[in-house]
C-alpha positions in Angstrom: 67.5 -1.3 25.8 69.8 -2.4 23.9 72.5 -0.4 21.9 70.9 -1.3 18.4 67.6 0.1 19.5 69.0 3.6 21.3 69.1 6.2 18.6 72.7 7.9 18.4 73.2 11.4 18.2 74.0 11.5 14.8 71.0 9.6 13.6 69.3 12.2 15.5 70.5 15.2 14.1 70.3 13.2 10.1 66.9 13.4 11.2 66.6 17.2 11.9 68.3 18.2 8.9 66.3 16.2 6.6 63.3 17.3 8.3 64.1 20.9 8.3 65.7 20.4 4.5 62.3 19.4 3.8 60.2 22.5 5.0 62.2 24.5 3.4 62.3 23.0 0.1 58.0 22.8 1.2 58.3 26.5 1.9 59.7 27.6 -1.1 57.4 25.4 -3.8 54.7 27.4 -2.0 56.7 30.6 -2.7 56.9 29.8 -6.0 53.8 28.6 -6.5 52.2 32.6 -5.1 54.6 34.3 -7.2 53.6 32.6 -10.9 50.1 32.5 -9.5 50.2 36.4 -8.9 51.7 37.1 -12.7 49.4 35.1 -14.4 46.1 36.5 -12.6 47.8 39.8 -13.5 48.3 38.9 -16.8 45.0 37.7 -17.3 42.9 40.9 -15.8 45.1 42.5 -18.5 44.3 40.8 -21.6 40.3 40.9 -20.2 39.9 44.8 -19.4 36.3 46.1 -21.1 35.7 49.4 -23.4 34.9 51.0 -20.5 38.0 50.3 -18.4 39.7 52.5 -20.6 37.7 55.3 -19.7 37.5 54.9 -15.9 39.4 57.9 -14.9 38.3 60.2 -17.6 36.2 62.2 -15.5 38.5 62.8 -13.0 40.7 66.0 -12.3 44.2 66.0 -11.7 46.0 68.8 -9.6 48.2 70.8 -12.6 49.6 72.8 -9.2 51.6 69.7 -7.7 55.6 70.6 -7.4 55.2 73.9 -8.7 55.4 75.9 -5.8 52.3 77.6 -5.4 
């Protein structure tokens, strides 16, 4: 081998750091990506809610004796 062909440490560890600069930059696109996903699938549940939505819990009976010590 001759000395143009051997990799040199410092070649080698250019090469790490771009590759690890890489997945991370990778890693936090996808990040991103899950967190403006999330608000606009919230958002949009919100704007389509039905009549009836507003009336789920109607029915239902809270406990008035919660925190009140008895």
């Amino acid at each position: 081998m001759s000395e143009s062909e051997a990799s040199t440490p410092i070649e080698t560890s250019n090469n790490t750091l771009r590759a690890i600069g890489w997945v991370s930059l990778g890693v936090g696109i996808a990040a991103v990506g899950i967190v403006v996903g999330r608000e606009l699938r919230k958002r949009y549940q919100f704007n389509h809610r039905t009549p009836y939505d507003f009336y789920a819990n109607a029915g239902t009976q809270a406990a008035s004796e919660f925190g009140m010590g008895v």
